[in-house]
GUTIZA-318604 format. One record per residue (C-alpha): x, y, z. Coordinates in steps of 0.5 Angstrom, whole numbers, m for minus. Example, Ala and Ser with C-alpha at 12.3 -4.5 7.8 and 13.67 -1.06 7.14 Angstrom:
{c1:25&c2:m9&c3:16}
{c1:27&c2:m2&c3:14}
***
This chain:
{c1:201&c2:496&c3:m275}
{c1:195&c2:491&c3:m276}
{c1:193&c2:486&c3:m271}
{c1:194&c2:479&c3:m273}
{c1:187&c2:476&c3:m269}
{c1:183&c2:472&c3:m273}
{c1:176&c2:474&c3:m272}
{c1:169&c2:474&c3:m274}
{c1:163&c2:479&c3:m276}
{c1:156&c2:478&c3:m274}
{c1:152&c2:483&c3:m276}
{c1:144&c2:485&c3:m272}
{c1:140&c2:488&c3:m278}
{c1:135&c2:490&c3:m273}
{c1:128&c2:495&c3:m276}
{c1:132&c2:501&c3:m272}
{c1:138&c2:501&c3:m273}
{c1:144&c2:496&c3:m275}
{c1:149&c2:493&c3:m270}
{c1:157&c2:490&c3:m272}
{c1:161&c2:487&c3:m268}
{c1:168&c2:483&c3:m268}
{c1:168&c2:477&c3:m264}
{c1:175&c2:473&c3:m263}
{c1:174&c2:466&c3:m262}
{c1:173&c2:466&c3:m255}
{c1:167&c2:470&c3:m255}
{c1:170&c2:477&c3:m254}
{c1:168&c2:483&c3:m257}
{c1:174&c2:486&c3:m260}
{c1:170&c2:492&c3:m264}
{c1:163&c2:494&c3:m265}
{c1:160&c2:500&c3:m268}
{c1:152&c2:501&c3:m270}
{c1:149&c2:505&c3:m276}
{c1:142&c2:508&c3:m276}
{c1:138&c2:506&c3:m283}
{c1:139&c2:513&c3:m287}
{c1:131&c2:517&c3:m287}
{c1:126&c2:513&c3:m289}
{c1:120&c2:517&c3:m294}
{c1:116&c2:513&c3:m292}
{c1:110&c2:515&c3:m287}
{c1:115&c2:511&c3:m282}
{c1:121&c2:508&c3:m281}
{c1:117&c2:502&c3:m276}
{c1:113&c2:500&c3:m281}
{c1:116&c2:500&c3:m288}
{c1:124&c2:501&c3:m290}
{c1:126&c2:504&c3:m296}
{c1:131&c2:497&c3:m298}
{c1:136&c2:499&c3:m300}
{c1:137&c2:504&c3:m294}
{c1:139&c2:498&c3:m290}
{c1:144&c2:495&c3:m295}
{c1:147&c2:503&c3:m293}
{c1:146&c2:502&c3:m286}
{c1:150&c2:495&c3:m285}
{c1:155&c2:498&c3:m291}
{c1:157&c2:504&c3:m286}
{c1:157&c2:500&c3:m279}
{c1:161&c2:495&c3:m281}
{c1:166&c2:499&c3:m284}
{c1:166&c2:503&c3:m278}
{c1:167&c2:497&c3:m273}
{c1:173&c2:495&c3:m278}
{c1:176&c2:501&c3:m278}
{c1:177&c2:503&c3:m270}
{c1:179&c2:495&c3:m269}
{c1:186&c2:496&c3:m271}
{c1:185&c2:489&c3:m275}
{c1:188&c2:486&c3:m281}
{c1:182&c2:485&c3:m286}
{c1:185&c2:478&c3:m288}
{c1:184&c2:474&c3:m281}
{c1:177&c2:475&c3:m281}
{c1:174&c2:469&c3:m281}
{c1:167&c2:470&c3:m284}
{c1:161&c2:475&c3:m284}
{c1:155&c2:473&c3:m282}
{c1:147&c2:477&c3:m282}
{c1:142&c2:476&c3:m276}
{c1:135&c2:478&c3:m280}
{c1:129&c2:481&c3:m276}
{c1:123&c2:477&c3:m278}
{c1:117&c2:478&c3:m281}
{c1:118&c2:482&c3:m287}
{c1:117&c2:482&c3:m294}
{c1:120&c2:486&c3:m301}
{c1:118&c2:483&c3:m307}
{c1:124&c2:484&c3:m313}
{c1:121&c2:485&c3:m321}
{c1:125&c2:482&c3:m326}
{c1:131&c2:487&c3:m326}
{c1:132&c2:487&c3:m319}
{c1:128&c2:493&c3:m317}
{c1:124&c2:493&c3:m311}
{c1:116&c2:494&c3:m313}
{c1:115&c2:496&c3:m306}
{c1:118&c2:498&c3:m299}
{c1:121&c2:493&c3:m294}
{c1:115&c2:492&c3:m289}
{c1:117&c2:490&c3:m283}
{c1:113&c2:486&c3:m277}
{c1:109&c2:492&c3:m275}
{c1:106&c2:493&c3:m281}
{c1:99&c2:491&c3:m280}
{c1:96&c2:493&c3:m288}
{c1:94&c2:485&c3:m288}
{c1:90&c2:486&c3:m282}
{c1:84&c2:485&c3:m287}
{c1:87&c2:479&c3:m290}
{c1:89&c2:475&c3:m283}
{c1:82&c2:477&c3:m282}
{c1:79&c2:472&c3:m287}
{c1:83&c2:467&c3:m286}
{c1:81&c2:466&c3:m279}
{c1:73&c2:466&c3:m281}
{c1:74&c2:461&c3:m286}
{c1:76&c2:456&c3:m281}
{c1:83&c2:455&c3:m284}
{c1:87&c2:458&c3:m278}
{c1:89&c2:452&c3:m273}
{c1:91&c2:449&c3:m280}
{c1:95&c2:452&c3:m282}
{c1:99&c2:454&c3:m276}
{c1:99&c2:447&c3:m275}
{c1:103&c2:446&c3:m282}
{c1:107&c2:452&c3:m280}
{c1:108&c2:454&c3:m274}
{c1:105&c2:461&c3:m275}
{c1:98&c2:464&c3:m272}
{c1:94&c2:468&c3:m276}
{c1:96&c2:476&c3:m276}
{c1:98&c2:481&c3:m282}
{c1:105&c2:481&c3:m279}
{c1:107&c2:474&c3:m282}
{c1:109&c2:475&c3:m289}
{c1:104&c2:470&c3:m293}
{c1:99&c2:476&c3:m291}
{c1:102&c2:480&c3:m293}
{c1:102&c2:477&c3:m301}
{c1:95&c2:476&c3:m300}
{c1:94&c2:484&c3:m300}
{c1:99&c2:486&c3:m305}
{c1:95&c2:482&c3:m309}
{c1:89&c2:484&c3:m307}
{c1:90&c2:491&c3:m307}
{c1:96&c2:492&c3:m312}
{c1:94&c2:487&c3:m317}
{c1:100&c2:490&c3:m322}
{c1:106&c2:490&c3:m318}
{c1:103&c2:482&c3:m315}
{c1:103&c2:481&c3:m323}
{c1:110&c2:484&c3:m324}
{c1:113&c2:480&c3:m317}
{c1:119&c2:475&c3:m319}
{c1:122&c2:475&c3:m312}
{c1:119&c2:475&c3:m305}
{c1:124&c2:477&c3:m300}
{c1:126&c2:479&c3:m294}
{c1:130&c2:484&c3:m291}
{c1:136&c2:479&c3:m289}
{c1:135&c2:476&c3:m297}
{c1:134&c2:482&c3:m300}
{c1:142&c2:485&c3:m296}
{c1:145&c2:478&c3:m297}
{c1:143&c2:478&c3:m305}
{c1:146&c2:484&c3:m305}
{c1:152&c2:482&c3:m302}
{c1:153&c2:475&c3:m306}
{c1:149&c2:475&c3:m311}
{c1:145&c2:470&c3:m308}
{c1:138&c2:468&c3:m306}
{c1:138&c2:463&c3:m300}
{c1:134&c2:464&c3:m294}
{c1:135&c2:460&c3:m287}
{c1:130&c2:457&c3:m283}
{c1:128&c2:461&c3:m278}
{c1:127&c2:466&c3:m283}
{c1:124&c2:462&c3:m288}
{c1:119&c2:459&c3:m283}
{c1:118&c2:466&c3:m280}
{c1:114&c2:468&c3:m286}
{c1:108&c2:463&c3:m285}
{c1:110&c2:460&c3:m291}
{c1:113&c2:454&c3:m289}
{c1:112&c2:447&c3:m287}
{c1:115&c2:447&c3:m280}
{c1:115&c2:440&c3:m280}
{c1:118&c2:438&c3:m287}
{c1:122&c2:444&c3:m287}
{c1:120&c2:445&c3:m294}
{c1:116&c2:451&c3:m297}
{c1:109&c2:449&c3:m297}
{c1:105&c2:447&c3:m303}
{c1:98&c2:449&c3:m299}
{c1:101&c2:456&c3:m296}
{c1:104&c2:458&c3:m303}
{c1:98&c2:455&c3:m308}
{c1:93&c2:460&c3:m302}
{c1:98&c2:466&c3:m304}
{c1:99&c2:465&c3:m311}
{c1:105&c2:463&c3:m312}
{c1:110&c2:459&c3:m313}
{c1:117&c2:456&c3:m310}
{c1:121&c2:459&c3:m315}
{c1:119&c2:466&c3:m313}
{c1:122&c2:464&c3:m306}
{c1:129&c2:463&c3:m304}
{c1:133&c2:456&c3:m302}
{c1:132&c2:454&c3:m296}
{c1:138&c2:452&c3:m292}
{c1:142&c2:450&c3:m285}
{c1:145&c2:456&c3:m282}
{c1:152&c2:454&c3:m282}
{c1:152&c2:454&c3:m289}
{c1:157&c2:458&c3:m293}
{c1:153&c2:463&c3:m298}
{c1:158&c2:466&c3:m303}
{c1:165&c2:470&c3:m303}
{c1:162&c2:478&c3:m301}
{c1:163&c2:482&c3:m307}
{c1:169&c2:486&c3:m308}
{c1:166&c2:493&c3:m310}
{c1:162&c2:492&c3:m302}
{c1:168&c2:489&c3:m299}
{c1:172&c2:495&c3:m301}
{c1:166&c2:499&c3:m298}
{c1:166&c2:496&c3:m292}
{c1:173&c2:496&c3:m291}
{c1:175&c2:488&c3:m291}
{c1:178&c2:484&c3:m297}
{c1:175&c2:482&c3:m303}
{c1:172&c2:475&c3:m303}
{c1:170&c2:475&c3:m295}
{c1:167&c2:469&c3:m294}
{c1:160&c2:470&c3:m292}
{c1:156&c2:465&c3:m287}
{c1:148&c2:464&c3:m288}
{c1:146&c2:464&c3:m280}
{c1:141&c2:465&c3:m277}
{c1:135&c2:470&c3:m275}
{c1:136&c2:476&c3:m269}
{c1:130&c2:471&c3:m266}
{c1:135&c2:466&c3:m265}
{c1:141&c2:470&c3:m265}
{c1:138&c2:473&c3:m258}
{c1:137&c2:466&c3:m254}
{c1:144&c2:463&c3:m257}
{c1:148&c2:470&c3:m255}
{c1:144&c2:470&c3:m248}
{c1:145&c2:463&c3:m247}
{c1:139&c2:460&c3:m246}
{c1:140&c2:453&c3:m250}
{c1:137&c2:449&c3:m246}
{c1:130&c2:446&c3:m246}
{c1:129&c2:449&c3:m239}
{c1:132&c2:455&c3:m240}
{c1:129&c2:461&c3:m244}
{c1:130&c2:468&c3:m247}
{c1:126&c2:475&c3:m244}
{c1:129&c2:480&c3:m249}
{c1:125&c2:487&c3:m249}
{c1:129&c2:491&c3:m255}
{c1:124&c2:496&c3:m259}
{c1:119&c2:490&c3:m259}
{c1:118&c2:484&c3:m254}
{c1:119&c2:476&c3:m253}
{c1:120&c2:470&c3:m248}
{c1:122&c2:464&c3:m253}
{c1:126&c2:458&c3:m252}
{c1:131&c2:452&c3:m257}
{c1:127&c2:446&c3:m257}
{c1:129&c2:439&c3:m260}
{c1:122&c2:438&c3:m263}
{c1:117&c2:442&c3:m265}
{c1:112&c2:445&c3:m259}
{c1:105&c2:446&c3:m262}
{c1:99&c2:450&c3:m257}
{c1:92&c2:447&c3:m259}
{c1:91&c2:455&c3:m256}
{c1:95&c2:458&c3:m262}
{c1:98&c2:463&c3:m256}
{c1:105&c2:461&c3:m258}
{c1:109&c2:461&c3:m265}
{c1:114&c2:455&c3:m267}
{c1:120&c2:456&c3:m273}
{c1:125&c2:452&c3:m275}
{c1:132&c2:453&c3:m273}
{c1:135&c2:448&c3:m276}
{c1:134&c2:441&c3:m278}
{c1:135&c2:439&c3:m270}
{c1:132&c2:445&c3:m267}
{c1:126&c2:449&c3:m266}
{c1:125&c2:456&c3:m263}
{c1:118&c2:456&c3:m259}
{c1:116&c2:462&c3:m256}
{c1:111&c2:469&c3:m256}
{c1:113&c2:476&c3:m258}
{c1:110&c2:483&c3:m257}
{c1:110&c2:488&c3:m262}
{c1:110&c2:494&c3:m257}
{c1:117&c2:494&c3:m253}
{c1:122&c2:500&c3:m253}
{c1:116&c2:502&c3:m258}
{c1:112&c2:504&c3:m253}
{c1:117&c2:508&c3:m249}
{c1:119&c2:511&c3:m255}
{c1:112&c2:513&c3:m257}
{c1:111&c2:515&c3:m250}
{c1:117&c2:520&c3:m250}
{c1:116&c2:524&c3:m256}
{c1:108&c2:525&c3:m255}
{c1:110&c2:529&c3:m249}
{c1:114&c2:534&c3:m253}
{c1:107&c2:535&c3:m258}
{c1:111&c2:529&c3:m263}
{c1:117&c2:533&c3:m265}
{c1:123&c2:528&c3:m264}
{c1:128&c2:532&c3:m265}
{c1:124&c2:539&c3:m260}
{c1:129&c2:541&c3:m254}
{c1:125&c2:540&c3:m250}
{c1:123&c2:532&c3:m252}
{c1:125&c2:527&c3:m245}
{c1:130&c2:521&c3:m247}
{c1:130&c2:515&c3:m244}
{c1:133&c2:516&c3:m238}
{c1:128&c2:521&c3:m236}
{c1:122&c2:517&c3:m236}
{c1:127&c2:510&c3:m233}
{c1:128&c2:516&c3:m227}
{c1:120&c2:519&c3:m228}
{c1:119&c2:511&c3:m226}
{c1:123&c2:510&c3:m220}
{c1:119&c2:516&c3:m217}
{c1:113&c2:511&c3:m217}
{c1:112&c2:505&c3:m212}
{c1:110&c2:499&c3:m215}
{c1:103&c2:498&c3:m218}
{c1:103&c2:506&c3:m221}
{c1:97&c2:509&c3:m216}
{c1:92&c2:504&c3:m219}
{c1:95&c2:507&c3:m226}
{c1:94&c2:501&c3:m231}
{c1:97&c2:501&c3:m239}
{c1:95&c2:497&c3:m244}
{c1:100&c2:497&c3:m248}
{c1:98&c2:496&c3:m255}
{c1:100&c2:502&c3:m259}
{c1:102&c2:497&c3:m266}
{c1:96&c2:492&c3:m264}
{c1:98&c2:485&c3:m260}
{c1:102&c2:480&c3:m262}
{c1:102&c2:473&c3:m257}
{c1:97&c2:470&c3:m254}
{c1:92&c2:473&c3:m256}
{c1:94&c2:476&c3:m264}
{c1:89&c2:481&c3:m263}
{c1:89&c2:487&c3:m269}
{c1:83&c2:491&c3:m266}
{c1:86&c2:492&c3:m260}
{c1:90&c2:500&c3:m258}
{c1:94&c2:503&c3:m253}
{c1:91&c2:504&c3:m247}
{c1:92&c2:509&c3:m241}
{c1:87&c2:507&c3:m234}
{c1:86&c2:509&c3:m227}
{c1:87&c2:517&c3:m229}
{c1:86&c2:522&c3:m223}
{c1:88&c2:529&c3:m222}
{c1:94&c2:527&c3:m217}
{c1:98&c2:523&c3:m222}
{c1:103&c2:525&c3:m227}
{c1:108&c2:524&c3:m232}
{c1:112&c2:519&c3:m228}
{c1:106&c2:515&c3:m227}
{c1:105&c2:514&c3:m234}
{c1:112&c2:512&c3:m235}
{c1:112&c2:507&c3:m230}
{c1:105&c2:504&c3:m231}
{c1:108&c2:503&c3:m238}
{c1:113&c2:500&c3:m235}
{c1:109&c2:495&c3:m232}
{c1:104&c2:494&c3:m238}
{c1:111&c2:492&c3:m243}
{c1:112&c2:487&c3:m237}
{c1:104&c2:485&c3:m237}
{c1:105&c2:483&c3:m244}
{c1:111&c2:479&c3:m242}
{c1:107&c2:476&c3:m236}
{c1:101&c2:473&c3:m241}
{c1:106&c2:471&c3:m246}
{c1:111&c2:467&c3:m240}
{c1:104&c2:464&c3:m239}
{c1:102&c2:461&c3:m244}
{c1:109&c2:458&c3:m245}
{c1:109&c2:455&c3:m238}
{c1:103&c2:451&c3:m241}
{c1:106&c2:449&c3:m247}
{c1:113&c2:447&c3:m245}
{c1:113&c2:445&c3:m238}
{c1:119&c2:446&c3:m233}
{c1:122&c2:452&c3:m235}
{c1:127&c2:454&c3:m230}
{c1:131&c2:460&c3:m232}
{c1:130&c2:466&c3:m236}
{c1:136&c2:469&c3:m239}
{c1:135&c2:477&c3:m241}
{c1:137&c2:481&c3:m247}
{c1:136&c2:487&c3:m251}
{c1:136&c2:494&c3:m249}
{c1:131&c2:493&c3:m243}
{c1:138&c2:490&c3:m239}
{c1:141&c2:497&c3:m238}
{c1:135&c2:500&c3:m234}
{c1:136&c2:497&c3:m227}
{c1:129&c2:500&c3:m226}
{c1:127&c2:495&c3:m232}
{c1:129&c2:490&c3:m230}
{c1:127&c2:489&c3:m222}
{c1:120&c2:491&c3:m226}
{c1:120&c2:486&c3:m230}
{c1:123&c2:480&c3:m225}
{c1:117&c2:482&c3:m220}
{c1:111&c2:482&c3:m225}
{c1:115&c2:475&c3:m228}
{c1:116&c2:472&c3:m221}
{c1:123&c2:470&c3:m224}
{c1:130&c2:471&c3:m223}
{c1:132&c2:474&c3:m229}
{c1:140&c2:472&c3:m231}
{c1:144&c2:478&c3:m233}
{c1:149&c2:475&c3:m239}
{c1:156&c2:480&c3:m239}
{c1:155&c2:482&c3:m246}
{c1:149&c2:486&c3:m248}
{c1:149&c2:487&c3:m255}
{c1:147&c2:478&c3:m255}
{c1:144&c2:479&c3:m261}
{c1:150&c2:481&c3:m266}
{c1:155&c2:477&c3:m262}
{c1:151&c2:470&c3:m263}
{c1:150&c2:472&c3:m271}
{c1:157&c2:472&c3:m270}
{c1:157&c2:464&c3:m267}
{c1:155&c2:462&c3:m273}
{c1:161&c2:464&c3:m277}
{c1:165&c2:459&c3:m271}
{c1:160&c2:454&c3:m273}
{c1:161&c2:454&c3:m281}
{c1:169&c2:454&c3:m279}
{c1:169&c2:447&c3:m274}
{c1:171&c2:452&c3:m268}
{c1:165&c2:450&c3:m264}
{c1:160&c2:444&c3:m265}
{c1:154&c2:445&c3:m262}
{c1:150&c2:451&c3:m258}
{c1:152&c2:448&c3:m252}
{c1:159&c2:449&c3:m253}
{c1:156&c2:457&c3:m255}
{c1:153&c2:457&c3:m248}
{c1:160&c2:457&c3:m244}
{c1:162&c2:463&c3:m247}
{c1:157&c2:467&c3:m245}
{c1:158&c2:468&c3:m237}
{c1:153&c2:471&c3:m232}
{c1:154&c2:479&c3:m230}
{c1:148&c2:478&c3:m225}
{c1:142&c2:476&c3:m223}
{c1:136&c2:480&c3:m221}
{c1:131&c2:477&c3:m216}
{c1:124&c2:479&c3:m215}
{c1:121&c2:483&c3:m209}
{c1:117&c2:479&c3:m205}
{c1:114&c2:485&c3:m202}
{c1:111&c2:487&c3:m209}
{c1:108&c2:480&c3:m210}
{c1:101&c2:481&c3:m208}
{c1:101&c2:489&c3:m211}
{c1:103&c2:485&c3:m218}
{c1:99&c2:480&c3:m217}
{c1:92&c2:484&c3:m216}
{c1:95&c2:489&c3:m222}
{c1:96&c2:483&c3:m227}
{c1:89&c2:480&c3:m225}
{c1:86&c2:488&c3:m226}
{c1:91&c2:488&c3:m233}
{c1:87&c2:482&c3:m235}
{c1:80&c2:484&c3:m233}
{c1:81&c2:491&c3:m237}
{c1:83&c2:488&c3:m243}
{c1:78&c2:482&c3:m243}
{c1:72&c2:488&c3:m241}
{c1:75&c2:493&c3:m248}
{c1:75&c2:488&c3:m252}
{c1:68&c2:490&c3:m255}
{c1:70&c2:498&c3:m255}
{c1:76&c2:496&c3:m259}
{c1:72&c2:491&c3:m264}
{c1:72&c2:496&c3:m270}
{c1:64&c2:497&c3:m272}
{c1:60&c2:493&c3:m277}
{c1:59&c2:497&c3:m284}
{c1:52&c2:497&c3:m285}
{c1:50&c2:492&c3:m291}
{c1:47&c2:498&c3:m296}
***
């Protein structure tokens, strides 16, 4: 017999993989279930996605979420999609997808970014959007297709992303909300309009975009023949929500100017909800709407997880799936083994380039301070280090841009590794607050269901349901050794930055 609890359904459509859970009204996790995307046959997985695979991945996760919870389909409330940021298919005329789905850590746009910041234009630009200026940001990414592919550019009736392209397929709607929206680069980050200046660089019009919308807006009824798929009733509402960006610091908690959310997943990010636009003269920070009421300040970094992984299967000679290739769990124990600072061994983590402060494209991964007597475990725990290194520079210049911020709240994937964690308070300083729930991203795109419906009226009514399980303090004993270990972090980067400059092409 079925279970007659209401509830809603947040999905997290994340590069890797894509996470469902069934949420009741008080916040509590009733079922969830996860589904990785099906092979990609692209060169990788990371950096482009074949779409349709993510429509299969959400297909499968949610029904398997559905089918172990034992609950009527009828009482579900709404579905709702958190969508990473940062990517870009674009759509012909009959629908059919004219590229793969670029994710944000592709960096084909590396040269178009490039012109823009020596035309001088940069700071204008991030002042109109919000966005500085990296081939991460879809805008760029339009640049090259046209640039280098000028038939498909030609042929582009639409540009989506990759939460666009799944909610089309789901409803037959093309409506984007505005964190997505302004995380392409392309909108006006003060208006809240696309803008006119962004799409005319582009070379394209409003009529290739979506409508923008709040992210409480209902987006349609989900289409029988999906709904069928997925295990739930035909015509289930779905709800617009929001970004994985913003699903993590409303899941985490940190709604509040002075708090703020430290997430490490397979990227990286400290961002916090303001209740008005928060620019840096510096350019170190991003600054998206949310919705007409708030805006998401903060900095990411591209090489999180990322970086472990890489670390793990370039031990076992780049074979994933070789027996003996080490898992996450041996390079966390390889890092306990090491006392804090590595034995002098310093990373760099830069194996996809570098997003906030700097948004450097040239820079790569980089491994220092190698002698005879260090091993795996020193590699591990110094890469350990460098992830939160980049956090360190990211907290930085936020500290400057939004003063007195208080309390860090953290998420993602890093929250289950205690040695992570301590890393991570004692290099930050700061006391990380611990939620109960650690699928915060998923939970939250969930919230915006309760939204729609009137169960909650604000973020801060959100919050109280999202309890603390733990704090973790830093060391004060490993104060001094990370404070000279950042300043050497700091002093290698700035002397590579020269070596990592790619070289002029000799004029012929």
């Amino acid at each position: 017999m079925m279970k007659t609890l209401s509830f809603a359904i947040g999905i997290d459509l994340g590069i890797g993989s894509c996470k469902t859970v069934l949420l009741d009204e008080s916040a509590r996790i009733l079922s969830q279930a996860s589904a990785a995307y099906p092979a990609s046959d692209t060169a990788s997985r990371w950096q482009e996605q074949r779409p349709e695979s993510l429509l299969e991945g959400l297909i499968t996760s949610v029904r398997s979420a559905v089918q172990t919870s034992g609950l009527n389909p009828a009482n579900c409330l709404g579905i709702t999609i958190g969508g990473a940021l940062h990517s870009l298919t674009a759509l012909d005329k009959r629908d059919q997808p004219l590229m793969g789905l670029l994710t944000w850590a592709d960096s084909r746009a590396h040269h178009q970014a490039g012109q823009i910041r020596q035309s001088g234009r940069a700071h204008d630009l991030y002042l109109r959007t919000g966005c500085p200026s990296h081939p991460l940001y879809p805008f760029y990414k339009i640049l090259w297709l046209r640039e280098n592919h000028p038939d498909a550019f030609a042929k582009a009736t639409w540009f989506l992303s990759a939460k666009e392209y799944v909610l089309y397929r789901m409803t037959g709607k093309r409506i984007v909300d505005y964190n997505v929206a302004a995380g392409s680069g392309l909108l006006n980050t003060l208006n809240l309009g696309w803008d006119k200046e962004m799409l005319s660089l582009a070379g394209i019009s409003p009529e290739q975009l979506s409508t923008v919308a709040d992210p409480r807006e209902f987006v349609g009824w989900l289409k029988p023949a999906l709904a069928t798929q997925m295990g739930l009733n035909p015509h289930t509402p779905v709800i617009l929500g929001s970004s994985d960006a913003v699903n993590d610091s409303l899941g985490a908690g940190a709604v509040s100017r002075r708090q703020a959310a430290c997430m490490v997943g397979v990227s990286g990010a400290i961002r916090c909800l303001q209740t008005q636009p928060a620019l840096d003269a510096l350019e170190r920070v991003c600054c998206y709407a949310v919705d007409q009421k708030h805006w998401l300040v903060g900095g990411a970094i591209n090489n999180g997880g990322l970086a472990a992984s890489w670390f793990k299967d370039a031990l076992s000679n780049g074979k994933a799936d070789s027996p003996s290739t080490p898992d996450f769990d041996d390079l966390l124990a390889w890092a306990a083994e090491i006392p804090a600072g590595s034995e002098g061994v310093l990373c760099l983590p830069f194996f996809t380039a570098e997003r906030s402060p700097y948004w450097n494209t040239d820079v790569r991964g980089t491994f220092y301070g190698l002698q005879l007597g260090h091993d795996q475990r020193h590699l591990s725990r110094a890469l350990l280090e460098g992830v939160a290194f980049r956090l360190r520079s990211v907290l930085d210049s936020l500290d400057e841009t939004i003063p007195n911020l208080m309390e860090l709240r953290a998420s993602g994937g890093f929250v289950q590794s205690p040695i992570w964690l301590q890393i991570t308070a004692d290099v930050l300083n700061r006391p990380l607050h611990i939620p109960a729930v650690k699928e915060t991203s998923a939970m939250a795109a969930a919230f915006w269901v309760f939204l729609n419906a009137g169960v909650f009226s604000s973020f801060e009514d959100l919050a109280k349901l999202v309890p603390i399980a733990k704090q973790v303090e830093p060391l004060a004993e490993h104060q001094p050794i990370y404070h000279q270990q950042y300043q050497r972090y700091q002093e290698l980067y700035r002397a590579l930055l020269p070596v990592f400059k790619p070289p002029s092409t000799p004029s012929s």
